[in-house]
N, C-alpha and C positions, 0 to 999 in steps of 0.2 A: 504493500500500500504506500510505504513511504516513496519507491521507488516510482511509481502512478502519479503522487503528487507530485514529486520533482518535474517530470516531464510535461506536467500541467502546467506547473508556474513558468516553467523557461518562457513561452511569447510573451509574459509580462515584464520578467528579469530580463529580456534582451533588447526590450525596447530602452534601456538606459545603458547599454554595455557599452556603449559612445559616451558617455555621462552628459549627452546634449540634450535630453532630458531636464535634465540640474540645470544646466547651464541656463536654458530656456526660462524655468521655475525663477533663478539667480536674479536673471535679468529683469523679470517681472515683477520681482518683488521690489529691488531696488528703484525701479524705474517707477512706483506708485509710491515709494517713500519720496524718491523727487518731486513727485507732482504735489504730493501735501505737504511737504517742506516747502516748495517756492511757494505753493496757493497762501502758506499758510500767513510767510513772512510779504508778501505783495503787496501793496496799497489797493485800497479798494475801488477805484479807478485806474488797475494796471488792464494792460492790454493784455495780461496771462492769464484773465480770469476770463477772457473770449477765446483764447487757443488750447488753454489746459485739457478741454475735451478730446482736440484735433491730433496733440499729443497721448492722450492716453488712446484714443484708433488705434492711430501709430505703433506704438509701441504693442497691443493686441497683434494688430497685421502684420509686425515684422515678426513675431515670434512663429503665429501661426501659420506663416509659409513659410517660416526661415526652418524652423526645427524639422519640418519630412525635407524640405530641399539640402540642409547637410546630411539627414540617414539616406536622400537619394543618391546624391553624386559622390557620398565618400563612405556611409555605414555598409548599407548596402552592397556596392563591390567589393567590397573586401569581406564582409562575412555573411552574405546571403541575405533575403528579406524571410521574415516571419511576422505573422498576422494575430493578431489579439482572437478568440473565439468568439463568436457574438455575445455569448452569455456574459463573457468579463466586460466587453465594449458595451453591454447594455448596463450591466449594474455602475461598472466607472460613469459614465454618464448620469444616471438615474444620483449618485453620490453628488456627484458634480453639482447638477444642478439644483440639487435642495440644500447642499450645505452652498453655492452662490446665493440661493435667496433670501435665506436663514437668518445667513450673519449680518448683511448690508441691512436687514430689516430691525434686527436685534439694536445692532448700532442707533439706529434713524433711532428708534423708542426710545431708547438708555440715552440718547442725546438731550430730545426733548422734555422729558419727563428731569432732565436731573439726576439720573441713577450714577450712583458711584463704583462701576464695574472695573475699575481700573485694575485690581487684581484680576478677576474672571478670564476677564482682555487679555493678560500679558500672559494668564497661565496655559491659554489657549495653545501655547508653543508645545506644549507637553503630548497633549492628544496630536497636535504636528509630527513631533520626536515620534509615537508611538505608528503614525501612519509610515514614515518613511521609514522607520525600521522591517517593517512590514511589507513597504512595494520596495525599496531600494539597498537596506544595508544588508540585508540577506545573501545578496549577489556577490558581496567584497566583504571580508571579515572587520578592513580596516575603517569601514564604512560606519560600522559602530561608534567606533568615537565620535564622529559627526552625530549620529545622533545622541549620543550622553550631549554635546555642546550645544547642541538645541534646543535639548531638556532643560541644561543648567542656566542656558541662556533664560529661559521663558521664565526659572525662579530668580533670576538676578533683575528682570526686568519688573517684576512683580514688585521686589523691595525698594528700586531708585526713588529718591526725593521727589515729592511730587513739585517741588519748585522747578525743580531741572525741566519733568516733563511739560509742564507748563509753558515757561522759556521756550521748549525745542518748538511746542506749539503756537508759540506767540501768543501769550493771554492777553495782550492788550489788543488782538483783535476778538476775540473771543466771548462772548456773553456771560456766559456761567464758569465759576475755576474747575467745576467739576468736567466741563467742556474740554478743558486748558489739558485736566491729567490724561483724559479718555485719549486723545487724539494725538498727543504726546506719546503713550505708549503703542498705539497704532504704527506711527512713525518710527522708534526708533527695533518696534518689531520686526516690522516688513524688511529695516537694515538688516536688524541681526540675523534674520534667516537668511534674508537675500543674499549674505556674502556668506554664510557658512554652504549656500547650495552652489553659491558661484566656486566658492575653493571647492569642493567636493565633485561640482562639475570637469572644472579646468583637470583636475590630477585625472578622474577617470578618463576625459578627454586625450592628456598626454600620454598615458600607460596606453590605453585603444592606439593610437597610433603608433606607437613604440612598438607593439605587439603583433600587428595584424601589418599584411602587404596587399596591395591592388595585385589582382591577377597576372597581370603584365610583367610587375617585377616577383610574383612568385614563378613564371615559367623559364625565367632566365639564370 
């Protein structure tokens, strides 16, 4: 049986064996910590507060044709394609999309309302730590660390001053201070993960190439 499930999980462990997966996740994350750091520091009459949406398109559309067009032109030759089952491409999806509409809603209420979720918020990295150990550090032993740093990250972020997160959020544009913490640790969330998937990307990244040859120079 153990032997069954191995051979199950390989189309989902192989779709990050490029670690451009991570790197994809990296980018995204960081690049949404950018957009609420500048939105957040902007005057309110900046002209970012009319582009910020054109950028965060952007930054969707380059990931999502960018990340199959490196597994086409460089994963793929060099170690074959393989395809997710429908059943995992239905339940990945079906996840997707209810923890996309969940949290953005959770937020908007804990917003309005005043709710002081700023631990809940930061410890959200944990059940993160708990997912990627799950779809990614299984694949690479050393991958575990990353996730403990993810985990540790989400309890370190939990304890910062909320003056600090406040500042990162600009409370002086901010209505409420409990606006100030919430949004503060949204921000330097999205960093912390962002660069722990970007390092974790890049090395898987560099070892896949290091490792593997294009057809071409394996026949010679």
């Amino acid at each position: 049986m153990d032997r069954v499930g191995n051979l199950l999980d390989r189309p989902r462990l192989y779709w990050n064996i490029d670690g451009v997966a991570e790197l994809g996740g990296g980018i995204m994350s960081l690049g949404i910590a950018l957009l609420l750091l500048v939105d957040a520091h902007s005057p309110e009459d900046s002209l970012w507060h009319h582009l910020s949406f054109l950028f965060f398109v952007a930054l969707i559309l380059g990931i999502y044709y960018g990340v199959p067009a490196i597994k086409t032109h460089i994963t793929y030759p060099r170690t074959g394609f393989v395809e997710y089952r429908r059943a995992e491409r239905r339940r990945i999806s079906i996840i997707a999309t209810v923890a996309g509409a969940l949290i953005p809603m959770a937020l908007v209420v804990a917003v309005r309302r005043h709710w002081d979720i700023t631990t809940p918020a930061a410890l959200i990295g944990l059940v993160f730590a708990a997912a990627y150990s799950y779809q990614i550090a299984r694949a690479a032993h050393w991958k575990w660390t990353i996730a403990c740093a993810i985990a540790l990250g989400s309890i370190v972020i939990a304890f910062l001053p909320a003056s600090f997160l406040a500042a990162l959020a600009n409370d002086s544009l901010v209505i409420h201070p409990v606006q100030a913490k919430l949004w503060g640790t949204i921000i330097v969330s999205f960093m912390a993960y962002g660069s722990m998937l970007l390092i974790s990307g890049s090395i898987s990244f560099w070892l896949y190439l290091r490792h593997t040859q294009t057809p071409g120079l394996e026949g010679q």
